[in-house]
Backbone of each chain as ProteinMPNN parsed JSONL, in Angstrom:
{"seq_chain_A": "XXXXXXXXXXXXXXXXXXXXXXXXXXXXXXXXXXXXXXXXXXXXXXXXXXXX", "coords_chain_A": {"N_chain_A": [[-0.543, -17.872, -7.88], [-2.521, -18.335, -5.75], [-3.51, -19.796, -2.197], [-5.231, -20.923, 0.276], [-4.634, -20.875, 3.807], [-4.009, -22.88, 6.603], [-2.359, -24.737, 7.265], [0.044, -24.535, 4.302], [-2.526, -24.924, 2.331], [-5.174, -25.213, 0.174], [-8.006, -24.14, -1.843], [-8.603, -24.55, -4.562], [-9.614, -24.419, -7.815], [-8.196, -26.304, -9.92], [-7.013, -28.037, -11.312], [-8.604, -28.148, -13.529], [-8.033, -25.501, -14.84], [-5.675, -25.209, -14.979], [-3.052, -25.718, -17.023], [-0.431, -27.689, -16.803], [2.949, -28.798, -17.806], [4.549, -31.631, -18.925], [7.501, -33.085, -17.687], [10.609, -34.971, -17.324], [13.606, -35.368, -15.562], [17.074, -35.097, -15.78], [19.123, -35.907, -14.222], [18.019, -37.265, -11.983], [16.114, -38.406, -12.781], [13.162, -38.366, -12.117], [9.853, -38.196, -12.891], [7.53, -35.442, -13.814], [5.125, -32.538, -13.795], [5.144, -29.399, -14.048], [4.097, -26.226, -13.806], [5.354, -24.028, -14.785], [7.613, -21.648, -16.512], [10.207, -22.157, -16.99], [10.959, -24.824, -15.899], [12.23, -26.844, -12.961], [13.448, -29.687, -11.196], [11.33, -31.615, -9.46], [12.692, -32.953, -7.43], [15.174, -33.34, -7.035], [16.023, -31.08, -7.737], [17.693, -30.344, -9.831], [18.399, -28.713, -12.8], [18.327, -29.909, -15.108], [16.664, -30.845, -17.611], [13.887, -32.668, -19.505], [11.578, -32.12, -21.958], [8.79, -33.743, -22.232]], "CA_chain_A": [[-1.005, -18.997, -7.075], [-3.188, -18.284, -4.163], [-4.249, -20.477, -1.454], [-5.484, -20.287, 1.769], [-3.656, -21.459, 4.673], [-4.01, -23.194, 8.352], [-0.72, -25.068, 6.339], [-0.145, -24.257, 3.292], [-3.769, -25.573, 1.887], [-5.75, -24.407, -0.785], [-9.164, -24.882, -2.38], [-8.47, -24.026, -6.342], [-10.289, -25.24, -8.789], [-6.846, -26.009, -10.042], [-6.927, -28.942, -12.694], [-9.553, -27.645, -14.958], [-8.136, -24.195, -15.176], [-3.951, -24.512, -14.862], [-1.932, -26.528, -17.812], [0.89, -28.53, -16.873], [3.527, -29.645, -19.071], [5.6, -32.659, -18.502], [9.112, -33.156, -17.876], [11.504, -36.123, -17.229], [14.603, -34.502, -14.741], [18.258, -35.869, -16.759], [20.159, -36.278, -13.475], [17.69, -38.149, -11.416], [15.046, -39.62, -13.556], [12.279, -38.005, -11.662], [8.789, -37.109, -13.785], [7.103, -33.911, -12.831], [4.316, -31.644, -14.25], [5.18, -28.018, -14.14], [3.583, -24.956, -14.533], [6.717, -22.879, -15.26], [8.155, -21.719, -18.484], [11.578, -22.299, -16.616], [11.551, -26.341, -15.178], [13.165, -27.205, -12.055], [13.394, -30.868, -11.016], [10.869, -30.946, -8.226], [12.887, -33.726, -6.799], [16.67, -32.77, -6.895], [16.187, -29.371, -8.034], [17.993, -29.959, -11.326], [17.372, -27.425, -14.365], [18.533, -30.254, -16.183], [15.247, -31.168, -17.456], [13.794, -33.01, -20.795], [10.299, -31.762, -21.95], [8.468, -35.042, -22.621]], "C_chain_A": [[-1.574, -18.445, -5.784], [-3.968, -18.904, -3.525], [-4.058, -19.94, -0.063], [-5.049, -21.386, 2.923], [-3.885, -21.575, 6.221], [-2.625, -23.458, 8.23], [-0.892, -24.588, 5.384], [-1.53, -24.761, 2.079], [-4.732, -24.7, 1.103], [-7.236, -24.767, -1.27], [-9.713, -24.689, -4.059], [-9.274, -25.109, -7.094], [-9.261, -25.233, -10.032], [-7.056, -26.511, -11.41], [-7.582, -28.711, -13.621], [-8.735, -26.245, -15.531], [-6.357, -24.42, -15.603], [-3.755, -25.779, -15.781], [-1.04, -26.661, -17.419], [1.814, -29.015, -18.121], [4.881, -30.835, -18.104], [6.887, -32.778, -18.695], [9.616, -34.419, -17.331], [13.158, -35.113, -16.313], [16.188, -35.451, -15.792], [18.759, -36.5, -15.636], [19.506, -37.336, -12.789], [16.359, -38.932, -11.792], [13.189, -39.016, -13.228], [11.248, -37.351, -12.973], [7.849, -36.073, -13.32], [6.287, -33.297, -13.899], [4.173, -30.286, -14.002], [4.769, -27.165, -14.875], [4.291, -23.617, -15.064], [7.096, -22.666, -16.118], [9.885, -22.486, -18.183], [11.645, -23.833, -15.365], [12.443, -26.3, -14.229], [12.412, -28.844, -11.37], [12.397, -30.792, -9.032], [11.203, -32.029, -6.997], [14.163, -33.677, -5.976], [16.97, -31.578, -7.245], [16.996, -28.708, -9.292], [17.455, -29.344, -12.305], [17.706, -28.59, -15.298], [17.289, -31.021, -16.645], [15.112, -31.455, -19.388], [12.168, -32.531, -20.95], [9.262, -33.402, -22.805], [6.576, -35.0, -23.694]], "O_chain_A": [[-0.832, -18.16, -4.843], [-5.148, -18.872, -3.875], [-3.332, -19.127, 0.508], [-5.18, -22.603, 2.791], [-3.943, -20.601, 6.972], [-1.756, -22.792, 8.792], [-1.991, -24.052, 5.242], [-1.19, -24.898, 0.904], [-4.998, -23.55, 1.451], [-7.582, -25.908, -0.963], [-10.846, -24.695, -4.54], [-9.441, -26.314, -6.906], [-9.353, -24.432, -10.962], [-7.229, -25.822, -12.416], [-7.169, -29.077, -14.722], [-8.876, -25.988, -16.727], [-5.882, -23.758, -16.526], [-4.232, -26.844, -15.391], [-0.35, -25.647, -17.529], [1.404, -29.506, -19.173], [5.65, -30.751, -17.147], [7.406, -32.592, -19.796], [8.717, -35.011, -16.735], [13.52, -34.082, -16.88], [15.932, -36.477, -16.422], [18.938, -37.708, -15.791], [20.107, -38.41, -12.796], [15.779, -39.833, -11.186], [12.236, -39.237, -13.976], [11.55, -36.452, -13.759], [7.512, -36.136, -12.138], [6.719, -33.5, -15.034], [3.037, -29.907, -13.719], [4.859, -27.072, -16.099], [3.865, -22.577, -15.566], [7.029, -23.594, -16.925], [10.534, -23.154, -18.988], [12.232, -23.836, -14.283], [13.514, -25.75, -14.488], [11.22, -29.054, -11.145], [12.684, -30.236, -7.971], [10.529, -32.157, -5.975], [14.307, -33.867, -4.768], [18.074, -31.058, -7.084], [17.092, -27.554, -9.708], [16.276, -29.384, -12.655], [17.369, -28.344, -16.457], [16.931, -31.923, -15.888], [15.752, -30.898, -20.28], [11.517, -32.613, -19.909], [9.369, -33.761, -23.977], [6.093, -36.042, -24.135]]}, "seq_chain_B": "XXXXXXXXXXXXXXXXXXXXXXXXXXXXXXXXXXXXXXXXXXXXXXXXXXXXXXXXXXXXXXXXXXXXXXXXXXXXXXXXXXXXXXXXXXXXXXXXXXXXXXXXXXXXXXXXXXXXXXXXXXXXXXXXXXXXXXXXXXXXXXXXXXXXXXXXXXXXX", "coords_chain_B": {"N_chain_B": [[6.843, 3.38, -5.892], [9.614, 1.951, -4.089], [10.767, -0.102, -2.281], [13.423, -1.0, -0.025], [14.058, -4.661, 0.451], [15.764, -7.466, 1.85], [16.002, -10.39, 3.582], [14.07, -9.753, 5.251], [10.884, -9.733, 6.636], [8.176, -7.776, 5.498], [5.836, -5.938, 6.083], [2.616, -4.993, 5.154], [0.299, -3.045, 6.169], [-3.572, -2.668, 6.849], [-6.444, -0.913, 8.04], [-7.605, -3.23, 9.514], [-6.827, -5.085, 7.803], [-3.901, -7.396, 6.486], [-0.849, -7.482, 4.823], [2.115, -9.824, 4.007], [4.982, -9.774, 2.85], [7.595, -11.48, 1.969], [10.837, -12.441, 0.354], [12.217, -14.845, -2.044], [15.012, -17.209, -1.052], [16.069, -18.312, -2.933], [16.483, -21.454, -5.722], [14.134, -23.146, -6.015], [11.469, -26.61, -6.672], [8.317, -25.412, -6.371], [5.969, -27.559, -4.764], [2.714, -28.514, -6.064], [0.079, -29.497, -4.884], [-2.652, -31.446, -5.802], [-6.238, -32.661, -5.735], [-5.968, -34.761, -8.057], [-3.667, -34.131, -8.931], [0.0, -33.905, -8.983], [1.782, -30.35, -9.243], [4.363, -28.718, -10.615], [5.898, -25.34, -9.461], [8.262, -23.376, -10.391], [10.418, -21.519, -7.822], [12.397, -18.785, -8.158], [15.298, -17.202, -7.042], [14.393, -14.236, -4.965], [12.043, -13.819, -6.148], [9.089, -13.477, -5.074], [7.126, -14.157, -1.837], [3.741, -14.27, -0.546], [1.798, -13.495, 1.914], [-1.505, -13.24, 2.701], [-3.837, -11.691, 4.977], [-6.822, -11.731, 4.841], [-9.294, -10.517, 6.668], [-7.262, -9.928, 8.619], [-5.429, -10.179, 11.864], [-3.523, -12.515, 13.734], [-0.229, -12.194, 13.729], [1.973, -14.065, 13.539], [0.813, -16.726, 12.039], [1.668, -15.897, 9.24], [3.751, -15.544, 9.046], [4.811, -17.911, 9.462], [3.971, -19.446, 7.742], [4.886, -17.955, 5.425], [7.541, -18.897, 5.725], [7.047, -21.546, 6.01], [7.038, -22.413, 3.112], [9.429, -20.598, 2.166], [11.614, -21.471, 3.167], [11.468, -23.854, 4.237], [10.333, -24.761, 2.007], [7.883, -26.426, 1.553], [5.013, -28.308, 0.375], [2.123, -27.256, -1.1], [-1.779, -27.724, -0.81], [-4.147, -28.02, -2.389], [-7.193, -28.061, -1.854], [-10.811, -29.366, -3.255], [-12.99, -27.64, -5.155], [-15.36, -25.771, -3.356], [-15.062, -27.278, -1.025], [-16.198, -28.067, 1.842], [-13.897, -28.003, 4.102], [-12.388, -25.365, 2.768], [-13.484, -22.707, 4.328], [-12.218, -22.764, 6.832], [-10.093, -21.43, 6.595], [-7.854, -18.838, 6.966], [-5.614, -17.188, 5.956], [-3.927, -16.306, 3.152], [-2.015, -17.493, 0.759], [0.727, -16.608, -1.897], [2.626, -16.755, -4.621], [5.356, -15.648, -6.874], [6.903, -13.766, -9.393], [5.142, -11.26, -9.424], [3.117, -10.014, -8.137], [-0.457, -9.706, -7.676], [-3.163, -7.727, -5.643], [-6.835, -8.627, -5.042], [-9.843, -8.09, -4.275], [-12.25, -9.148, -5.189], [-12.034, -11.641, -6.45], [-13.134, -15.092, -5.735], [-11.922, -16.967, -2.826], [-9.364, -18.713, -2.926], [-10.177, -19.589, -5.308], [-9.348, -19.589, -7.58], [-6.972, -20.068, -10.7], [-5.013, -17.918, -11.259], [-1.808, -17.246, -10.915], [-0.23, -14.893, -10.273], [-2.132, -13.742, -9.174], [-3.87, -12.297, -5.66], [-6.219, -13.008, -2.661], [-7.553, -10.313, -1.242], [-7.932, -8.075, 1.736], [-11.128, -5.689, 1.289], [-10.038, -2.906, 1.283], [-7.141, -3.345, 0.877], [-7.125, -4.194, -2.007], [-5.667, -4.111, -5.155], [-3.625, -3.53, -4.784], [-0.248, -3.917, -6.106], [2.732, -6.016, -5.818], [6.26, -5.958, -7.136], [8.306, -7.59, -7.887], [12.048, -6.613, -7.266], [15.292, -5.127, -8.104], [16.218, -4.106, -5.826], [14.636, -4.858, -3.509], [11.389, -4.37, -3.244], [9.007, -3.697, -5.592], [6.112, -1.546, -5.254], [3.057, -0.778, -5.661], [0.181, 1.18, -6.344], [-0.438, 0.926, -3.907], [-2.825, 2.307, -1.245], [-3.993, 5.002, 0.523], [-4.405, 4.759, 3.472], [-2.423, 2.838, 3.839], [0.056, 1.169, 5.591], [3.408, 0.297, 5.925], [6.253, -1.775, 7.379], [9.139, -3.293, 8.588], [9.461, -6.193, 9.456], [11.063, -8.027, 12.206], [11.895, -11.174, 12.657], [13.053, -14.596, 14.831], [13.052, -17.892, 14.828], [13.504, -19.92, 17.955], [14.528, -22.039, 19.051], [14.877, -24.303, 21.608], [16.507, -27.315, 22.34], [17.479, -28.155, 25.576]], "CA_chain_B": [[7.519, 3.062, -4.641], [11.228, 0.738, -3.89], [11.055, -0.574, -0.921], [14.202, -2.0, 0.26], [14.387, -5.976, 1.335], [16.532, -8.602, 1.609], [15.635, -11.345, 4.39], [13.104, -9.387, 6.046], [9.549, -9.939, 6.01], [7.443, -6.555, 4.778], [3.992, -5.662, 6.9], [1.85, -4.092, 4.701], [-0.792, -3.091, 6.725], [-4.298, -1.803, 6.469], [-6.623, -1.141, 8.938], [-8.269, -4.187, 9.828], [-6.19, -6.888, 7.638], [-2.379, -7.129, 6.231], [-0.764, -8.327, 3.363], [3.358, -10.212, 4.748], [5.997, -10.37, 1.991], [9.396, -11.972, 1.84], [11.413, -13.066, -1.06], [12.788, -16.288, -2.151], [16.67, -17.224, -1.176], [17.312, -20.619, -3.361], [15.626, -21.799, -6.377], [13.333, -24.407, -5.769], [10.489, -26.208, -7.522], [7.352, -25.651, -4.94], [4.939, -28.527, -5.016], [1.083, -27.829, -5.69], [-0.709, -30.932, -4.792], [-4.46, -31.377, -5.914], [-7.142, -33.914, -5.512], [-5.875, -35.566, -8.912], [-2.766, -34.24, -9.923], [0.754, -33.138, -8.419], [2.291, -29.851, -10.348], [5.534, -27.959, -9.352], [6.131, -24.101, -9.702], [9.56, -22.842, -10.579], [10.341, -20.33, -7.484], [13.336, -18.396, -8.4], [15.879, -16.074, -5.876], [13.909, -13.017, -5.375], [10.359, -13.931, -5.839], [7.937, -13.081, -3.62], [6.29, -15.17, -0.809], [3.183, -13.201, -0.368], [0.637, -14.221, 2.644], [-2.618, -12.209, 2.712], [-4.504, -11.962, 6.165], [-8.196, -10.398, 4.709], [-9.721, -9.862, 8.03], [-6.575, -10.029, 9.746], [-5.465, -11.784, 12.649], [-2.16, -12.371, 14.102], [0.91, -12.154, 12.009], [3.268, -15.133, 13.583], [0.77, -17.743, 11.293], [1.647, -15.457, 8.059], [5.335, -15.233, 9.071], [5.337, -19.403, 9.665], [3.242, -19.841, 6.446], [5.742, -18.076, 4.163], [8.551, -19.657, 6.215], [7.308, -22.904, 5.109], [7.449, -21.942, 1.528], [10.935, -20.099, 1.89], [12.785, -22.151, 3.94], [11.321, -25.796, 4.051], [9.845, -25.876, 0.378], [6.335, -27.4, 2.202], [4.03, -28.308, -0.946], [0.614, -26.511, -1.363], [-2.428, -28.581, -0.81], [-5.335, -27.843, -2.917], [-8.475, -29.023, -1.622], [-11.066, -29.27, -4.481], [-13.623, -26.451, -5.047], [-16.682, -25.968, -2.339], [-14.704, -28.0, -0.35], [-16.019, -27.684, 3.545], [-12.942, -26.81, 5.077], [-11.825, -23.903, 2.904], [-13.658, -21.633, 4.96], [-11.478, -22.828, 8.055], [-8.816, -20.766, 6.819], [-8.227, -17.22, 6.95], [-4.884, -16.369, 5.44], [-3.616, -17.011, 1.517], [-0.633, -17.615, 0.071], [0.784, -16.138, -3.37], [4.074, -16.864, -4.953], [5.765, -15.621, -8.188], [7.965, -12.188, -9.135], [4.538, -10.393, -9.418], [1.732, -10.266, -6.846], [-1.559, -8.157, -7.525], [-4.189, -8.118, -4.421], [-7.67, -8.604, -5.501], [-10.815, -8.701, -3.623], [-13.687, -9.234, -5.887], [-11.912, -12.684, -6.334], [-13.885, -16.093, -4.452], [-10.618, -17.363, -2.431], [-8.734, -20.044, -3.105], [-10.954, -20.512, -6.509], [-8.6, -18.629, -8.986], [-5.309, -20.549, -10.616], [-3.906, -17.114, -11.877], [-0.716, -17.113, -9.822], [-0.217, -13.17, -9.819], [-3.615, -12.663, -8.126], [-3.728, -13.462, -4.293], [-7.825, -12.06, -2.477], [-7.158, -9.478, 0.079], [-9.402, -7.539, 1.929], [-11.212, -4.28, 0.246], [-9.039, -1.917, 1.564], [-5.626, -3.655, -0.139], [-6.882, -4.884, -3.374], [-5.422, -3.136, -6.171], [-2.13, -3.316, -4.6], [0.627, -4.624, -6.63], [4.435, -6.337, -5.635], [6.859, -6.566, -7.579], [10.166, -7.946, -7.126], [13.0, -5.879, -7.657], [16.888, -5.908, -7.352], [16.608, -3.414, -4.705], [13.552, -5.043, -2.799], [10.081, -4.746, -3.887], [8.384, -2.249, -6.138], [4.62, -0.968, -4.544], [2.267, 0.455, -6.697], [-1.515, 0.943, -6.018], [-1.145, 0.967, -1.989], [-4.043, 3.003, -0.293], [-2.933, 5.817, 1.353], [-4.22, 4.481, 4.302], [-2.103, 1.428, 4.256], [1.455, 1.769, 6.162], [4.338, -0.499, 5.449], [7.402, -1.449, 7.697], [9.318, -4.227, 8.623], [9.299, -7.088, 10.839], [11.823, -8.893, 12.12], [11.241, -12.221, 13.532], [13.59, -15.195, 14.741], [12.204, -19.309, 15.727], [14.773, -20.205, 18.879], [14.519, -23.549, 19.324], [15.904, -25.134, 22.915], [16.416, -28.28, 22.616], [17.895, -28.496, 26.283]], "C_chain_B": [[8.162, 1.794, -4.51], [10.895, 1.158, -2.491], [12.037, -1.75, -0.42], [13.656, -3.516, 1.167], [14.797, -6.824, 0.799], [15.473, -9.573, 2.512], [14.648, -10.765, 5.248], [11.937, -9.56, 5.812], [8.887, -8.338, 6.383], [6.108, -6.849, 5.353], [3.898, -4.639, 6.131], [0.219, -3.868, 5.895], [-2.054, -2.18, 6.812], [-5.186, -1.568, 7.787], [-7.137, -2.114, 9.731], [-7.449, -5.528, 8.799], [-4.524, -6.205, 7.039], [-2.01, -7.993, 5.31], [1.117, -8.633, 4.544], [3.843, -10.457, 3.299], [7.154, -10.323, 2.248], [10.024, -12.333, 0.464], [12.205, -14.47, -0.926], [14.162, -15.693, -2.213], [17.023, -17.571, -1.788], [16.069, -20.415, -4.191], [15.614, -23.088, -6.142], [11.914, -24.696, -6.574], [9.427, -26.295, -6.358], [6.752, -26.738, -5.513], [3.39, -28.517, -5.16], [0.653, -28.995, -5.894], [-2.436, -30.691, -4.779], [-5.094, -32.56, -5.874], [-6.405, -35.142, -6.969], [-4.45, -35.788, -9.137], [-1.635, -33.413, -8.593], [1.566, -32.016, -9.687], [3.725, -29.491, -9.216], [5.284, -26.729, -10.184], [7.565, -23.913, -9.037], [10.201, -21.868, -9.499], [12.091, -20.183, -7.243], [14.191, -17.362, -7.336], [15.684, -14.698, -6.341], [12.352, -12.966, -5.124], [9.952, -13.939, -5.24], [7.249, -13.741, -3.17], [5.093, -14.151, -0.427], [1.912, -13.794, 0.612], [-0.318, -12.767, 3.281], [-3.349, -12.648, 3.867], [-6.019, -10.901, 5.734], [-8.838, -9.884, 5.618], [-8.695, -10.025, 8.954], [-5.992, -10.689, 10.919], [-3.871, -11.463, 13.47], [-1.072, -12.491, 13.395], [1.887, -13.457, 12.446], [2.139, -16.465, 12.865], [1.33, -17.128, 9.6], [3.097, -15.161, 8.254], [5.486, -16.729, 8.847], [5.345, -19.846, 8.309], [4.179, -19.336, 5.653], [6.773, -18.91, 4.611], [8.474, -20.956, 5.9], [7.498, -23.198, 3.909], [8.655, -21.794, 1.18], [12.052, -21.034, 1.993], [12.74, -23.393, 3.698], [10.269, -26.411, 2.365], [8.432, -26.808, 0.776], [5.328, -27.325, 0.429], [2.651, -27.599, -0.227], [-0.156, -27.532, -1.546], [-3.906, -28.031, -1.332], [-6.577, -28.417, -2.538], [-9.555, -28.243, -3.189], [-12.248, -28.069, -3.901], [-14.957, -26.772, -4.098], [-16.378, -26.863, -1.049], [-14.925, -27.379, 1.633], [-14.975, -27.141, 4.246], [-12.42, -25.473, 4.78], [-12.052, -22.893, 3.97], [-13.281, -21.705, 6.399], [-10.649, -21.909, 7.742], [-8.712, -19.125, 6.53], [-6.494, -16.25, 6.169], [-4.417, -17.233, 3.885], [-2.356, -16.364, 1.412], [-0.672, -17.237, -1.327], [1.877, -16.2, -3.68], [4.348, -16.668, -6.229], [6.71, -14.17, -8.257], [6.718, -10.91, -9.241], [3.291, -10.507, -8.728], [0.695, -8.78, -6.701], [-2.598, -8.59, -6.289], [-5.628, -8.289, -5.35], [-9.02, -8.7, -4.636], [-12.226, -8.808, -3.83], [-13.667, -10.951, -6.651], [-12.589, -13.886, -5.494], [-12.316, -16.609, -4.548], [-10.752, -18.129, -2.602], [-9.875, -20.573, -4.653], [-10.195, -19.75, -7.847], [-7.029, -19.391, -9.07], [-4.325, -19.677, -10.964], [-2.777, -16.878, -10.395], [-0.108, -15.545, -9.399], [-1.499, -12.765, -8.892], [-3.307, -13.402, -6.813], [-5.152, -12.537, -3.737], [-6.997, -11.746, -1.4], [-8.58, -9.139, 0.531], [-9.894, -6.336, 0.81], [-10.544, -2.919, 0.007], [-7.739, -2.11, 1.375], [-5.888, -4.196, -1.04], [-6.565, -3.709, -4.253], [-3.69, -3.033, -5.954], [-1.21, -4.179, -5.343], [1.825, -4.794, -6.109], [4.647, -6.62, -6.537], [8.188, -6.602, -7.224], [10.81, -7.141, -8.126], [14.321, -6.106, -7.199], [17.221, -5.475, -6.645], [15.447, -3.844, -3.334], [12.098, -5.237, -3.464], [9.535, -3.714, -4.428], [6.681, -2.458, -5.586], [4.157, 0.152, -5.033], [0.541, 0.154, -6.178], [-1.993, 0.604, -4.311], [-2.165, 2.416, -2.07], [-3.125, 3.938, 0.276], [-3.229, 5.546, 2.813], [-3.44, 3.831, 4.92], [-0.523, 2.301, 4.613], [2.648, 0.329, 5.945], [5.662, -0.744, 6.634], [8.359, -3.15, 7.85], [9.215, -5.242, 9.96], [10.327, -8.396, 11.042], [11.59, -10.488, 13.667], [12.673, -13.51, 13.393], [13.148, -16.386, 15.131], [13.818, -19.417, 16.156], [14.204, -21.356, 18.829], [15.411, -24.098, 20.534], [15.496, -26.006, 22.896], [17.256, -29.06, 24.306], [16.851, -28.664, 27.497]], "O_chain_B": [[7.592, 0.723, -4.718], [10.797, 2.213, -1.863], [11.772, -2.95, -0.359], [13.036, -3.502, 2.231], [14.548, -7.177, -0.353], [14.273, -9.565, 2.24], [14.366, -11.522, 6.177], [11.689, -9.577, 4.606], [9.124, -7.813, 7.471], [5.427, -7.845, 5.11], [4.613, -3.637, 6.139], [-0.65, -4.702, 6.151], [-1.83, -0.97, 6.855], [-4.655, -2.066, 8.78], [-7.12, -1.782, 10.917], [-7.53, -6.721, 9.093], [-4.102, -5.051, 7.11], [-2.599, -9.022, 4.981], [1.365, -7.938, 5.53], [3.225, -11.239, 2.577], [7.771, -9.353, 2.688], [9.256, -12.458, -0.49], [12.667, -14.991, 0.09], [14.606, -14.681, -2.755], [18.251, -17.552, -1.873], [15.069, -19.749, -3.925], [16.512, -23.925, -6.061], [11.228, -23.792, -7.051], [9.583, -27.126, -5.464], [6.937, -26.953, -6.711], [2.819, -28.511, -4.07], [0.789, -29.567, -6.975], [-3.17, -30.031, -4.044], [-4.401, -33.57, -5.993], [-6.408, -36.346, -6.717], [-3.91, -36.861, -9.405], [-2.01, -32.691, -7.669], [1.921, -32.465, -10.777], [4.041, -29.708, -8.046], [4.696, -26.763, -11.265], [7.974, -24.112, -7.893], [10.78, -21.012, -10.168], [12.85, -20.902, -6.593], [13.409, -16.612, -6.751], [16.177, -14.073, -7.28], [11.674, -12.363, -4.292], [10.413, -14.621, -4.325], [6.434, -14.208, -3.965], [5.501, -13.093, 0.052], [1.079, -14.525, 0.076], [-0.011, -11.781, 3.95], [-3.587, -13.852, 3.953], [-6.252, -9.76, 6.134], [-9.056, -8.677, 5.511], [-9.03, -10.263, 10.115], [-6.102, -11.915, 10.919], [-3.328, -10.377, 13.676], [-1.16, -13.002, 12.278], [2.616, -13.852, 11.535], [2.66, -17.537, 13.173], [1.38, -18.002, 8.735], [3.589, -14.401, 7.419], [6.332, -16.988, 7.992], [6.268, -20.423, 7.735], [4.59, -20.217, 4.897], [7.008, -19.822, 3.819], [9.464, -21.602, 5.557], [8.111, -24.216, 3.588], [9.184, -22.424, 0.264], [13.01, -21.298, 1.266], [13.605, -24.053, 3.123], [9.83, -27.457, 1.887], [8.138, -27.835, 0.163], [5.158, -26.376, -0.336], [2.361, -27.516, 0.967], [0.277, -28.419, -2.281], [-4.716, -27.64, -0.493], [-6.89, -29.449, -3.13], [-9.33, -27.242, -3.87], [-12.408, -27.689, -2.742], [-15.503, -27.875, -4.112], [-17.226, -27.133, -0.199], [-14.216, -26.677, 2.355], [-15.01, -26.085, 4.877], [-12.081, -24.619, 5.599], [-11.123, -22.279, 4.494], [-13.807, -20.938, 7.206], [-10.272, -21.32, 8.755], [-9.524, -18.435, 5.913], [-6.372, -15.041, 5.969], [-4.555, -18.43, 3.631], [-1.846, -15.297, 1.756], [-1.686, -17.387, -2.009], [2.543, -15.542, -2.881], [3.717, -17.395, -6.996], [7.134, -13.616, -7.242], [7.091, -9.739, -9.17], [2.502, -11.385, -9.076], [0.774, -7.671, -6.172], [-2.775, -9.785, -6.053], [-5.442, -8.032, -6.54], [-9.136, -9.87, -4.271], [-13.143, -8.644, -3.026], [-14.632, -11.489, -7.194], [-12.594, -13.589, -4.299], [-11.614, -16.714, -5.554], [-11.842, -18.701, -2.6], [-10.211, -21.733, -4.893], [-10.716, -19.488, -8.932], [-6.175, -19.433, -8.184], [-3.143, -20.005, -11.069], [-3.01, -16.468, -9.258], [0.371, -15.243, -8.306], [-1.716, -11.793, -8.168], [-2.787, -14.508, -6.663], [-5.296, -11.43, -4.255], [-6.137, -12.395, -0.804], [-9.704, -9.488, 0.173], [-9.291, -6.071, -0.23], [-10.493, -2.157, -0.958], [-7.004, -1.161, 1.648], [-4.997, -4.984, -1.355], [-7.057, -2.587, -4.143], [-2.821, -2.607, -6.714], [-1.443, -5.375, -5.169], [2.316, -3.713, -5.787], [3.901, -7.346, -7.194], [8.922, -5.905, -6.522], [10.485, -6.933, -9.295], [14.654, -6.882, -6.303], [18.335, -5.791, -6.226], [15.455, -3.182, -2.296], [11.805, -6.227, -4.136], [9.534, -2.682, -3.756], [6.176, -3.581, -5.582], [4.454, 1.346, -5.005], [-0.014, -0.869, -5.777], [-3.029, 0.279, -3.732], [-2.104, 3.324, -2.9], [-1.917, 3.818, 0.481], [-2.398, 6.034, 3.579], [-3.362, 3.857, 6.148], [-0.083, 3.383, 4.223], [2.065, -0.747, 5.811], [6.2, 0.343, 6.839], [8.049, -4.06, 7.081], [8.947, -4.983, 11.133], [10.409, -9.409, 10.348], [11.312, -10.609, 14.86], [13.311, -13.584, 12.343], [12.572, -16.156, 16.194], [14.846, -19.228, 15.506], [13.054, -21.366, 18.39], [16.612, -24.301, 20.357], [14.327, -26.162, 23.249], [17.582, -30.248, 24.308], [17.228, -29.123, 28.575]]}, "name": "protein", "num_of_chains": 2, "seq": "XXXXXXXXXXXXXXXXXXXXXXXXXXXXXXXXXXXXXXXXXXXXXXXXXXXXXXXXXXXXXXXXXXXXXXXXXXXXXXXXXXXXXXXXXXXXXXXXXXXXXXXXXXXXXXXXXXXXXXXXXXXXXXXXXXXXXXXXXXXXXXXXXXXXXXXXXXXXXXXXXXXXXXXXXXXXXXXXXXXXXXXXXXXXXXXXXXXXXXXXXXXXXXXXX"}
């Protein structure tokens, strides 16, 4: 991942190029699109995670 | 080359720009926010916060900049490609357990998460995280390495 930063701010030509996969979090319901092989809830930080 | 670190942030430096790495404490998922879509990335204890200064500059925005990553979990804001302001900014961020430099890359237009653009005189350089610090392969022999230790005081009186 590399972006360029005043804040953390980037200018990727992200969505065409990077696959997401979807998840559902177990503990707090939260849905999320991660690029990780290894899911973490990007809400509560739970691994407990459903692949949807 | 093992180069010990724990909590310290790592000045690589070349002559005219500098590469800053730290490692992750806490697993967290980061946030990468884009014009359409929000993703997260997995960052695990260990992984490398990696902020590239290509022409250089001062190092307390590339100490803050991983610090918002490390510490406060700040999401990543993608602006979309050609986008006018990129070229306001002058340092890049890179996060994962393996960080190659590159500088034949157009910044901020690449989603491989191992590459981060440096200048010409640190691309080629590779981090990787290790359980003793960071492994460094493909530095320059110009480039010099040490550490830097930095604290934010805050008086609220």
């Amino acid at each position: 991942m590399c972006t360029v930063g005043g804040g953390p701010t980037g200018d990727l030509n992200f969505d065409e190029r990077v696959k997401g996969k979807k998840y559902r979090c177990n503990e707090c319901g939260e849905k999320f699109e991660s690029i990780s092989k290894k899911p973490v809830c990007a809400s509560c930080q739970s691994e407990d995670v459903t692949a949807l | 080359m093992i180069v010990p670190l724990t909590d310290e942030f790592l000045l690589i430096s070349g002559t005219r720009s500098f590469l800053l790495a730290v490692k992750a404490n806490a697993l967290f998922a980061l946030r990468i926010e884009t014009p359409a879509k929000e993703y997260s990335q997995t960052i695990e204890p260990g992984d490398l916060i990696v902020v590239s200064a290509p022409e250089g500059g001062a190092l307390e925005p590339a100490i803050m900049l991983a610090e918002f990553v490390r510490t406060y979990h700040m999401p990543l804001i993608v602006l979309p490609k050609d986008h006018p302001g990129s070229k306001r900014f002058s340092y890049l961020v890179s996060v994962g357990p393996v960080i190659t430099t590159n500088c034949t890359i157009k910044r901020g237009t690449h989603p491989e998460q191992h590459l981060v653009c440096s200048s010409n005189e640190l691309a080629g350089t590779t981090i990787r995280a290790h359980p003793d610090g960071v492994e460094i392969t493909g530095l320059p022999d110009t480039a010099v390495h040490r550490y830097v230790k930095y604290r934010m005081l805050t008086d609220y009186s």
